[in-house]
VOPAGU-2260 file (C-alpha; in pm, 1 decimal, decimal comma):
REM VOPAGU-2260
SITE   aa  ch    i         X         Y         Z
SITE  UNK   A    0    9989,5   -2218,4   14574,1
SITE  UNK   A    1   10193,8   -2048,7   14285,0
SITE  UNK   A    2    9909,4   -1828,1   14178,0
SITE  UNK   A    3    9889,0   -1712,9   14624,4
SITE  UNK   A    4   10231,9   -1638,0   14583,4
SITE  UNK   A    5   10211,5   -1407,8   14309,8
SITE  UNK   A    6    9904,7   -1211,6   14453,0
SITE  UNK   A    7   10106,9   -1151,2   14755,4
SITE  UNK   A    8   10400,0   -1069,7   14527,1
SITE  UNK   A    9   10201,5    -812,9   14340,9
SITE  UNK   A   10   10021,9    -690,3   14659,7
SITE  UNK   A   11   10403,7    -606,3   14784,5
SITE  UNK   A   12   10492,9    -447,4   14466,7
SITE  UNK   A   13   10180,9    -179,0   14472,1
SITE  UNK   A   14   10238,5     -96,4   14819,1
SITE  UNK   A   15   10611,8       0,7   14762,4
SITE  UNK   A   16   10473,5     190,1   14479,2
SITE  UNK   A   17   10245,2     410,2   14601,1
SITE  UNK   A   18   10484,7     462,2   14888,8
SITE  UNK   A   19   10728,1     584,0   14729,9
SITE  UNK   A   20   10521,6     805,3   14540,5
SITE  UNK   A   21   10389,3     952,9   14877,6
SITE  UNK   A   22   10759,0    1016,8   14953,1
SITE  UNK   A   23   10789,7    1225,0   14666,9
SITE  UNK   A   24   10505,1    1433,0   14637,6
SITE  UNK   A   25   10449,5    1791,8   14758,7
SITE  UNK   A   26   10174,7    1878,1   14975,3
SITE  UNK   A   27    9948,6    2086,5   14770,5
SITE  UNK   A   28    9946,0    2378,6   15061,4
SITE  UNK   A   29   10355,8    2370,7   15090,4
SITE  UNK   A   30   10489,6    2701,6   14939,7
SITE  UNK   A   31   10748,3    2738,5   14714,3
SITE  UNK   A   32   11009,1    3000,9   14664,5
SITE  UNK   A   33   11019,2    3206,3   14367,5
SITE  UNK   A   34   11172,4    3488,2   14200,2
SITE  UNK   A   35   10952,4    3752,9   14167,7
SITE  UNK   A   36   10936,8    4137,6   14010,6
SITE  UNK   A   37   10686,8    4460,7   14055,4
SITE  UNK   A   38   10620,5    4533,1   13655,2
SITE  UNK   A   39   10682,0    4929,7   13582,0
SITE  UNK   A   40   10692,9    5136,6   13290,8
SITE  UNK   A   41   11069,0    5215,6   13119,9
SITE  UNK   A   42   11120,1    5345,9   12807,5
SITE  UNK   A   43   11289,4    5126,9   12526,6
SITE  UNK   A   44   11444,1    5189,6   12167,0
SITE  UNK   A   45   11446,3    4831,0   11978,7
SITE  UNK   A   46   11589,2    4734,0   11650,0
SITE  UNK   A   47   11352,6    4585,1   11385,9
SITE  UNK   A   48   11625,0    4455,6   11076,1
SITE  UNK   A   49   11453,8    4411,8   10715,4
SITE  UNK   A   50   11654,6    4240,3   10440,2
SITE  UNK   A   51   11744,6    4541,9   10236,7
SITE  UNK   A   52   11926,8    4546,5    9856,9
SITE  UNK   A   53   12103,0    4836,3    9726,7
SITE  UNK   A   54   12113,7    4977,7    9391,3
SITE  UNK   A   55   12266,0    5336,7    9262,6
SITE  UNK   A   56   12015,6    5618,0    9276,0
SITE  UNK   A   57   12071,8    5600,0    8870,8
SITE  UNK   A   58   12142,0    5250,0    8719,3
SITE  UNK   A   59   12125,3    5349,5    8353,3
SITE  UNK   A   60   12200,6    5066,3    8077,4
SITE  UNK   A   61   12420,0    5243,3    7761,2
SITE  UNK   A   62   12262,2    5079,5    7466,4
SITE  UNK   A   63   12445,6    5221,8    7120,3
SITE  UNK   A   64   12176,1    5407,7    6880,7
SITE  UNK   A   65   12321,4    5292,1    6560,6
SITE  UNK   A   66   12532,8    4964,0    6470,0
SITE  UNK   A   67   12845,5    4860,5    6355,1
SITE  UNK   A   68   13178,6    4745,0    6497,7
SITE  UNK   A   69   13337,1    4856,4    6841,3
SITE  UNK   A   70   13621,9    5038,7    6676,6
SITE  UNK   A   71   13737,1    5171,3    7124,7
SITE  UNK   A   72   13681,9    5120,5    7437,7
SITE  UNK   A   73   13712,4    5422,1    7610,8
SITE  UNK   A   74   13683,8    5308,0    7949,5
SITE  UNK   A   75   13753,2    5032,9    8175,1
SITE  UNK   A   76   13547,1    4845,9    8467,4
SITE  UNK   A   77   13484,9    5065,9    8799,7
SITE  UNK   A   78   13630,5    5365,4    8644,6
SITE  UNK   A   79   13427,0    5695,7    8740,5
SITE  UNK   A   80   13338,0    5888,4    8488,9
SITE  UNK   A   81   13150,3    6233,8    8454,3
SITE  UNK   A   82   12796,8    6355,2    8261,2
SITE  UNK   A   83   12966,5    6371,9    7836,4
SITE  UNK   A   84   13239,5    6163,7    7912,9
SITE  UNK   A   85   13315,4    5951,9    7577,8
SITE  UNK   A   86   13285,5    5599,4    7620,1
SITE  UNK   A   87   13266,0    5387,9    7334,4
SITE  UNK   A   88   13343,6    5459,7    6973,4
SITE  UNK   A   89   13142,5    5296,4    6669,6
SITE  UNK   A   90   13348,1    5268,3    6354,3
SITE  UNK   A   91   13256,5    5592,2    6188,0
SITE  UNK   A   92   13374,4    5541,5    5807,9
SITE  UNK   A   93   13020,7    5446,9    5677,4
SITE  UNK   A   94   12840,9    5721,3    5853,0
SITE  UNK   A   95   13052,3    5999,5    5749,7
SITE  UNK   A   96   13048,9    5873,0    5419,7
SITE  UNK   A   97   12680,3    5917,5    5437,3
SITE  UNK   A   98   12676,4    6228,9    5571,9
SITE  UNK   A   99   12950,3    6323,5    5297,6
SITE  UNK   A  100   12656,8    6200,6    5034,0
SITE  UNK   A  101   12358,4    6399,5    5236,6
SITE  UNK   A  102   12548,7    6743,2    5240,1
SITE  UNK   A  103   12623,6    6657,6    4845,7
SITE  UNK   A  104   12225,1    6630,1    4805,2
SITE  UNK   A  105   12189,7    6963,8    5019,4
SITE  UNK   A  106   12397,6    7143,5    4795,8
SITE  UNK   A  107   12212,1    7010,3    4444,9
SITE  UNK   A  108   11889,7    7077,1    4596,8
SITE  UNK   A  109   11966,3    7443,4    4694,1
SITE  UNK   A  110   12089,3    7484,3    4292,0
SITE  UNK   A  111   11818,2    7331,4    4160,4
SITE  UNK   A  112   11593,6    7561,7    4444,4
SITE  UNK   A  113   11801,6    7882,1    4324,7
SITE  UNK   A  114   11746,5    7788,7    3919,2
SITE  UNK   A  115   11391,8    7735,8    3977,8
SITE  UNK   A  116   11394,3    8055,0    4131,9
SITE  UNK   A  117   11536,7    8239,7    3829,4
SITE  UNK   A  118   11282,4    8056,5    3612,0
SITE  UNK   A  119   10967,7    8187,9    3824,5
SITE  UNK   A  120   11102,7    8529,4    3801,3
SITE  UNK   A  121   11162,0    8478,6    3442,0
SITE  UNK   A  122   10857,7    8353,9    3354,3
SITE  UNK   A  123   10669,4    8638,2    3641,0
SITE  UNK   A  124   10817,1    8940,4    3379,4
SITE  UNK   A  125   10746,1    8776,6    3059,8
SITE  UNK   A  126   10360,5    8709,9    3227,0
SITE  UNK   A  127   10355,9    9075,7    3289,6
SITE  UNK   A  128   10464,6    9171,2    2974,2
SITE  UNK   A  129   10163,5    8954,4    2860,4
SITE  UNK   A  130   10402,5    8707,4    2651,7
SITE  UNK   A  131   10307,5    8402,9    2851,1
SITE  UNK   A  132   10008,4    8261,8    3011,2
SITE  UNK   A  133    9927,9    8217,2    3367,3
SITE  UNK   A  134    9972,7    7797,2    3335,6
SITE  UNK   A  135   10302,2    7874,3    3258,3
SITE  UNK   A  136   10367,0    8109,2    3532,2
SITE  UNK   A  137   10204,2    7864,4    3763,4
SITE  UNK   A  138   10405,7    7595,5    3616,3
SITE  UNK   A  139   10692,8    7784,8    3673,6
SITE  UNK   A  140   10619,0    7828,8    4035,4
SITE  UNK   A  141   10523,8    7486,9    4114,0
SITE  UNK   A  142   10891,8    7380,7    3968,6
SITE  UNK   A  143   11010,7    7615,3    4308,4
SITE  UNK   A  144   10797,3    7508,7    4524,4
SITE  UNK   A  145   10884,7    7139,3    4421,4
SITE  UNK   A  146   11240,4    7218,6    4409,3
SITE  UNK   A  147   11236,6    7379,0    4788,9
SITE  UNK   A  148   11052,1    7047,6    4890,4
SITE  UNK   A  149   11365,5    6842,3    4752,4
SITE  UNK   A  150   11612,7    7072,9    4960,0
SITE  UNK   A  151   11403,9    7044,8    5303,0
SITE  UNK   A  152   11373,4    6646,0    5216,9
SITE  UNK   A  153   11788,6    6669,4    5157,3
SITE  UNK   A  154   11832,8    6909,5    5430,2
SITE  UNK   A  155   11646,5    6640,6    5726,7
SITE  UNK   A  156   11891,2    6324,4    5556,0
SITE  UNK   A  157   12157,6    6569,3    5623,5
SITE  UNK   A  158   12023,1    6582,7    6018,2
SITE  UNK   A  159   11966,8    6210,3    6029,8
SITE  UNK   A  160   12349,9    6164,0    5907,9
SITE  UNK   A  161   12450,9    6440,6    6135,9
SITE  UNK   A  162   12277,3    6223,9    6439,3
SITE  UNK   A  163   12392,7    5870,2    6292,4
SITE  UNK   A  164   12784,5    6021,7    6274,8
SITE  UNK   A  165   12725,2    6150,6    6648,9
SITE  UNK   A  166   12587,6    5823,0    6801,7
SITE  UNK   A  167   12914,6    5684,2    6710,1
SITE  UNK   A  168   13064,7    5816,1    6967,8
SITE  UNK   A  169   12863,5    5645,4    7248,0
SITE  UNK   A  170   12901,1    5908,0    7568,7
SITE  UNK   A  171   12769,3    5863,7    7958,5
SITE  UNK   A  172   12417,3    6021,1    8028,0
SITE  UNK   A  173   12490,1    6082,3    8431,0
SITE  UNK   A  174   12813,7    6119,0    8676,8
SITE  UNK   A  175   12854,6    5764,0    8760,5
SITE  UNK   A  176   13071,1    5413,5    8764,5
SITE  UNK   A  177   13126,7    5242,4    8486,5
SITE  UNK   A  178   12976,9    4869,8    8534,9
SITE  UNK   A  179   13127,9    4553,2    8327,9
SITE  UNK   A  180   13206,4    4586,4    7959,7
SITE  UNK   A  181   13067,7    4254,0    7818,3
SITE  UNK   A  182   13191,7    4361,6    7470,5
SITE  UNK   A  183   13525,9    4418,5    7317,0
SITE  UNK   A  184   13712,9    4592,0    7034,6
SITE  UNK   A  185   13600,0    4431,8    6695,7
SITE  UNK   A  186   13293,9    4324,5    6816,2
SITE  UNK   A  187   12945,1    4394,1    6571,4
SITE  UNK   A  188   12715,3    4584,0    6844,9
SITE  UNK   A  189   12349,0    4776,4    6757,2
SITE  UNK   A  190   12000,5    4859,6    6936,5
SITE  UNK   A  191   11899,3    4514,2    6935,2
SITE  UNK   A  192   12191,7    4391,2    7148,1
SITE  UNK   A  193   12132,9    4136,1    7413,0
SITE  UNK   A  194   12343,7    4311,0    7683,7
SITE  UNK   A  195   12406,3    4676,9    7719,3
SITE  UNK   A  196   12706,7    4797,2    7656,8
SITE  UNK   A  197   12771,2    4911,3    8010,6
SITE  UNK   A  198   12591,7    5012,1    8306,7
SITE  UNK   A  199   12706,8    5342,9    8431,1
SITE  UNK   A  200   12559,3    5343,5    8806,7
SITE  UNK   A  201   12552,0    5728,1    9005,0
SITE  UNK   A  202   12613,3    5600,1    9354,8
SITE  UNK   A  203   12687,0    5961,0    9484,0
SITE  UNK   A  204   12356,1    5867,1    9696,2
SITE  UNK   A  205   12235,5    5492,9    9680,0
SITE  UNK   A  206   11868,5    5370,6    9721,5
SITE  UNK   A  207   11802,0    5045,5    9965,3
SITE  UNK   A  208   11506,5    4920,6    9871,1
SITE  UNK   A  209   11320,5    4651,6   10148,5
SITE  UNK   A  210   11000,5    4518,1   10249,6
SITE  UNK   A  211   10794,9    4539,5   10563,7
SITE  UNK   A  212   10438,7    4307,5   10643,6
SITE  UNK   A  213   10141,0    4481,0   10545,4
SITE  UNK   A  214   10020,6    4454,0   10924,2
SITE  UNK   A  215   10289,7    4651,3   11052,7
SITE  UNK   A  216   10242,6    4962,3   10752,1
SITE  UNK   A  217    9873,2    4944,7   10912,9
SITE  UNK   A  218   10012,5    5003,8   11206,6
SITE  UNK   A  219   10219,3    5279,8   11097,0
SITE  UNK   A  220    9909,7    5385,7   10903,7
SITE  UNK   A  221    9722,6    5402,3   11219,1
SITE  UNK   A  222    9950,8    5567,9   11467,5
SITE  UNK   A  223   10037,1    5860,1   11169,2
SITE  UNK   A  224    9740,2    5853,4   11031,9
SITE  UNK   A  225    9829,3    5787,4   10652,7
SITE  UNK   A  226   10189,3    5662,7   10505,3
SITE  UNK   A  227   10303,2    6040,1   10437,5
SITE  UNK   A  228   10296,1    6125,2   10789,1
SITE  UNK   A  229   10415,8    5811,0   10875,0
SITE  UNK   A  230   10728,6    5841,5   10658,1
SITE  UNK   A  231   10801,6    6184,2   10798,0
SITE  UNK   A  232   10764,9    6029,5   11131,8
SITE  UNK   A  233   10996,0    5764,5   11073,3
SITE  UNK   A  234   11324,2    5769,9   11281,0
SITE  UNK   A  235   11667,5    5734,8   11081,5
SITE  UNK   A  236   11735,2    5452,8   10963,8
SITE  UNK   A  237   12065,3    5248,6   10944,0
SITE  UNK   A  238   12242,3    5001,1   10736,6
SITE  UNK   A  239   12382,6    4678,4   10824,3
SITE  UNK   A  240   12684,2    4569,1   10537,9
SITE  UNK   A  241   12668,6    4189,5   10413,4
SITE  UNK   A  242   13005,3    4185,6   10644,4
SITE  UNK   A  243   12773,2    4249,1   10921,7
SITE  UNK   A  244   12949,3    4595,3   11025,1
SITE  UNK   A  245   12732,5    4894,2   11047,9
SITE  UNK   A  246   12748,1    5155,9   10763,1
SITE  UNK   A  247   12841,8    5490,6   10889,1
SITE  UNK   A  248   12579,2    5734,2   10769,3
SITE  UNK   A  249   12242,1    5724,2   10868,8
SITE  UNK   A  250   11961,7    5732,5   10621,5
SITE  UNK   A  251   11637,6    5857,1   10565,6
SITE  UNK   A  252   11295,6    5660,2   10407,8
SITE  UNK   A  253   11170,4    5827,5   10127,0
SITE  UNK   A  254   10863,6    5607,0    9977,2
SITE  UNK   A  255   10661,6    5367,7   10082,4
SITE  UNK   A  256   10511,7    5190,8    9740,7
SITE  UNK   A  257   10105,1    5212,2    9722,4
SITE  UNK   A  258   10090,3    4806,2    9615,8
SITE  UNK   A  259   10095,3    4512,3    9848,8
SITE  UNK   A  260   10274,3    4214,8    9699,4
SITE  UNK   A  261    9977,8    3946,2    9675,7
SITE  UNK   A  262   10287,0    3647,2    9705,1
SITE  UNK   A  263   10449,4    3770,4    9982,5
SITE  UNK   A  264   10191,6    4029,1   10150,7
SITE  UNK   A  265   10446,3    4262,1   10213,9
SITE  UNK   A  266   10494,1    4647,1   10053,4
SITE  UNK   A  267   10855,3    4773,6    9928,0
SITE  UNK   A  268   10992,3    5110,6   10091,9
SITE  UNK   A  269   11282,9    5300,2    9947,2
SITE  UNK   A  270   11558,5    5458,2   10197,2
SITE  UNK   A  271   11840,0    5666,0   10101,6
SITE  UNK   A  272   12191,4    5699,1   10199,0
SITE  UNK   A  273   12461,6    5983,9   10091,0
SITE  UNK   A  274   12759,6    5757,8    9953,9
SITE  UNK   A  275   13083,0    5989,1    9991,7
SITE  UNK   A  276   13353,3    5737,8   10032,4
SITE  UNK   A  277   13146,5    5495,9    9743,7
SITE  UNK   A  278   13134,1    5233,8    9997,8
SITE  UNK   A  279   12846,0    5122,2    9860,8
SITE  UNK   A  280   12779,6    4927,5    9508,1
SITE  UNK   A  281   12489,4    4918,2    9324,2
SITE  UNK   A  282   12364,3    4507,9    9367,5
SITE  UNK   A  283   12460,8    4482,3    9719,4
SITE  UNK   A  284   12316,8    4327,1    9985,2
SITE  UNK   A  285   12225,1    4444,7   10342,2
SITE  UNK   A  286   11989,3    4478,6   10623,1
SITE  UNK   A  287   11784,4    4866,3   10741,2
SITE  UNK   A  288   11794,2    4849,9   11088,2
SITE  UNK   A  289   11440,9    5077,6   11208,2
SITE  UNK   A  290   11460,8    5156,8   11515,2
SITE  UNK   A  291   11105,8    5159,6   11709,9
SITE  UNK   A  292   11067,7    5353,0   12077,4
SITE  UNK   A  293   10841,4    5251,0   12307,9
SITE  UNK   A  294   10753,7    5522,4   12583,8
SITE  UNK   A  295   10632,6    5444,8   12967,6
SITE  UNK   A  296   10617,0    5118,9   12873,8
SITE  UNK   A  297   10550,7    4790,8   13055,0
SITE  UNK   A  298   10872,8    4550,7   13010,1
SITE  UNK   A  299   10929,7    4169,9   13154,9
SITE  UNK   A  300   11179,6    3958,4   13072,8
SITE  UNK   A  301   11083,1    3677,6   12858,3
SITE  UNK   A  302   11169,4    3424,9   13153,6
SITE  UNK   A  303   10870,9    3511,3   13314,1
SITE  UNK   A  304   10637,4    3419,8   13041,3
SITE  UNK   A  305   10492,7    3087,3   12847,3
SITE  UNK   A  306   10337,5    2945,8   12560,7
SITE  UNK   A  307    9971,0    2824,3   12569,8
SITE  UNK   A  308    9891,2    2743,4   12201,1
SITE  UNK   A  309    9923,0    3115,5   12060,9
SITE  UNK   A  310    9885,3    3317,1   12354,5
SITE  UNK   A  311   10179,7    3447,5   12586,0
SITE  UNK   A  312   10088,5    3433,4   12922,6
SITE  UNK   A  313   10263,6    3517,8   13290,0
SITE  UNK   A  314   10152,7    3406,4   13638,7
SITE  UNK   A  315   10045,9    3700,4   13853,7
SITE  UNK   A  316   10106,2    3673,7   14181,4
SITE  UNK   A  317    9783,2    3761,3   14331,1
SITE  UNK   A  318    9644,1    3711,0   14767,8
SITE  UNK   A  319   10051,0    3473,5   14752,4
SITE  UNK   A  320    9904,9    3229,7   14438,6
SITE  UNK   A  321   10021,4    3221,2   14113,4
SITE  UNK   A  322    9751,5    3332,6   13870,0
SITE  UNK   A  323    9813,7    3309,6   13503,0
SITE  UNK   A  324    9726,4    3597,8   13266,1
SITE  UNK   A  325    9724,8    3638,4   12876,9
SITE  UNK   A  326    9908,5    3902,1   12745,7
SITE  UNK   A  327    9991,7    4089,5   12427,8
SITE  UNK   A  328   10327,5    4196,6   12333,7
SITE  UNK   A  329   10505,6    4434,9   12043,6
SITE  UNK   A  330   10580,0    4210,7   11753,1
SITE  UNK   A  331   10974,7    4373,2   11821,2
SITE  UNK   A  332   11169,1    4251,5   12102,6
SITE  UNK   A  333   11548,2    4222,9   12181,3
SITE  UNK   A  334   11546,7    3841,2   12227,8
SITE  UNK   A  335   11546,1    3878,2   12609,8
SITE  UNK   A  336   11276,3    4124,3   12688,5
SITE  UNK   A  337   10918,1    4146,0   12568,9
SITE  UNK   A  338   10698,1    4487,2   12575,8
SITE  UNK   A  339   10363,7    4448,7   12720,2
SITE  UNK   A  340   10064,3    4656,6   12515,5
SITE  UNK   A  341    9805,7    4493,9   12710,4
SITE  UNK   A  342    9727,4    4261,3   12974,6
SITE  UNK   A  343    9962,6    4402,5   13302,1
SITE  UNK   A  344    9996,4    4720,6   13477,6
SITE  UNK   A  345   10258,4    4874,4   13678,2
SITE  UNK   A  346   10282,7    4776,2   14064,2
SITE  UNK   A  347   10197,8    4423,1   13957,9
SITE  UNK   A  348   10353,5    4130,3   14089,2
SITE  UNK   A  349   10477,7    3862,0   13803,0
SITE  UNK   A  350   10665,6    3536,2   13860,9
SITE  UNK   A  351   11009,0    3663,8   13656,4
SITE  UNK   A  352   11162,4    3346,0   13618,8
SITE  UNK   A  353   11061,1    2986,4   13535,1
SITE  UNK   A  354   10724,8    3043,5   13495,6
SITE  UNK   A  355   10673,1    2726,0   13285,5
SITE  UNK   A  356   10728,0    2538,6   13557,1
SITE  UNK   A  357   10441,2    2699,4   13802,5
SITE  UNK   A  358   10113,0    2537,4   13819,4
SITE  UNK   A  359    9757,9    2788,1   13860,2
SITE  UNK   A  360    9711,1    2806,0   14233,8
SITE  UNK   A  361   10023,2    2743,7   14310,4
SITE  UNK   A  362   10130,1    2900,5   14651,4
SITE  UNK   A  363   10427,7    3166,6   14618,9
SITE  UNK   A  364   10702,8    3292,2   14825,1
SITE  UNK   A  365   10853,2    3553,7   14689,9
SITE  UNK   A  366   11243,2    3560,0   14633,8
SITE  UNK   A  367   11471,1    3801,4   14492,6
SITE  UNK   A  368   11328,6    4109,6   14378,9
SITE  UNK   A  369   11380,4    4276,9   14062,3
């Protein structure tokens, strides 16, 4: 009895089930209404951003040539300073004194050069008198020539203390900004110094250096035909701050380097900017905006597409059913619309919204038009 009751219990339950089910399903030939668009061709501009860092068209690290103590600092951090401006000074007192002792050696050599002149002369008369022999002329003339060796040796250590006394006074190579000054008065500084002395950084014009993906330079490649044309082809660019405000001056790309990175696949290009108001500082950070323009192109929103593994696709609306089709798009968009290259044409009819929710086949009634 108990196990009749539960048969007719369960026979109930199935009956309510599929019921219900009935109740909610939609007859496959019912139509539904959908918003709908006729694809044409616009024209678009599109930003493509690129992390971007910024350095000084000249960053040049001010190493002294000789060593000794920092006897002045000349300068101070962020000051601008022009091509021969002094900036350090080397305690000097040994290197004049050595330059003191080098013109000393000068002026003994040229004696000893002038009295080995009077002996040659000497000895030339007394040879042509017949008194002497010619090994003693000779060895008369070899004392000159030795003696004019000594002056040229004591003449180049006179240079060399000349330079040495010079380097002391430590001056800027370029127009530029003076970077930080790691060392102070009094401390021992040389060549072989861990840190430079200072950085002096000519940010009249800055570089922004950034990377783009080796497929899109073959693109670029393509389109121009080889990088040169493609970097004379290239729009302005512009430069997003780390603030996220837009830097007022356009710039221009310059280089695109030859060598793909093998870690990241990417290649470096160089851009540069005119800095006027030195608004820009050498180790900055930013973003180049590139703007790309499409022409006659076909645009959708991205509403009216959907993901099938790693294809886009749309539904077509094609004899009132809802047809899907794979498309390609640009690898830019805006975040809202995508640009077709392949896969619609104008005069087309697309589902434009809430396409992931259309089945193939599906009946359509077309709604609002874009």
């Amino acid at each position: 009895m108990k196990k009749e009751m539960k048969a007719v219990f369960l026979t109930a339950f199935t009956c309510l089930f599929v019921f219900a089910s009935c109740q909610k399903e939609q007859p496959m030939g019912q139509a539904g209404t959908y918003k709908t668009m006729k694809v044409k061709t616009e024209n678009r501009e599109l930003p493509s951003s690129y992390s971007a860092t910024i350095r000084g068209r000249q960053d040049i690290e001010i190493y002294p040539q000789v060593g000794g103590t920092l006897q002045k600092l000349c300068v101070t951090e962020g000051q601008r300073v022009r091509k021969g401006q002094t900036l350090f000074i080397i305690d000097q007192v040994p290197y004049q004194a050595a330059l003191k002792t080098a013109i000393a050696n000068v002026n003994a050599a040229e004696a000893a050069v002038a009295t080995a002149r009077l002996t040659y002369q000497s000895k030339q008369n007394l040879f042509d008198q017949k008194i002497i022999s010619d090994f003693d002329l000779q060895q008369a003339k070899n004392s000159l020539l030795s003696a004019q060796a000594t002056l040229a040796q004591a003449e180049a250590q006179r240079t060399n203390a000349q330079n040495s006394l010079s380097y002391t006074t430590v001056t800027s190579p370029a127009d530029g900004v003076v970077g930080t000054l790691p060392y102070r008065q009094g401390a021992l500084v040389g060549s072989n110094i861990p840190q430079p002395l200072t950085v002096v950084s000519d940010n009249s014009q800055m570089y922004v250096y950034f990377s783009m993906t080796e497929n899109r330079l073959l693109e670029l490649t393509r389109e121009y035909g080889s990088p040169e044309k493609a970097i004379e082809n290239m729009p302005d660019v512009k430069l997003l701050l780390s603030d996220g405000t837009e830097y007022g001056t356009t710039g221009r790309v310059e280089t695109i380097s030859g060598v793909v990175d093998r870690s990241t696949g990417a290649v470096s290009l160089r851009a540069v900017f005119d800095n006027p108001n030195h608004l820009l500082h050498s180790g900055s950070s930013g973003n180049i905006i590139i703007p790309v323009s499409y022409k006659n192109c076909v645009v959708i929103p991205q509403d009216a597409t959907f993901s099938l593994q790693d294809k886009i696709m749309v539904y077509k609306v094609i004899d009132g059913k809802a047809t899907s089709a794979n498309i390609t798009v640009a690898p830019t968009n805006n975040g809202k619309e995508y640009i077709v290259l392949d896969g619609l044409k104008a005069g087309e009819e697309i589902i434009a919204e809430g396409a992931g929710l259309v089945r193939e086949g599906t009946p359509v009634n077309a709604g609002t038009q874009k």
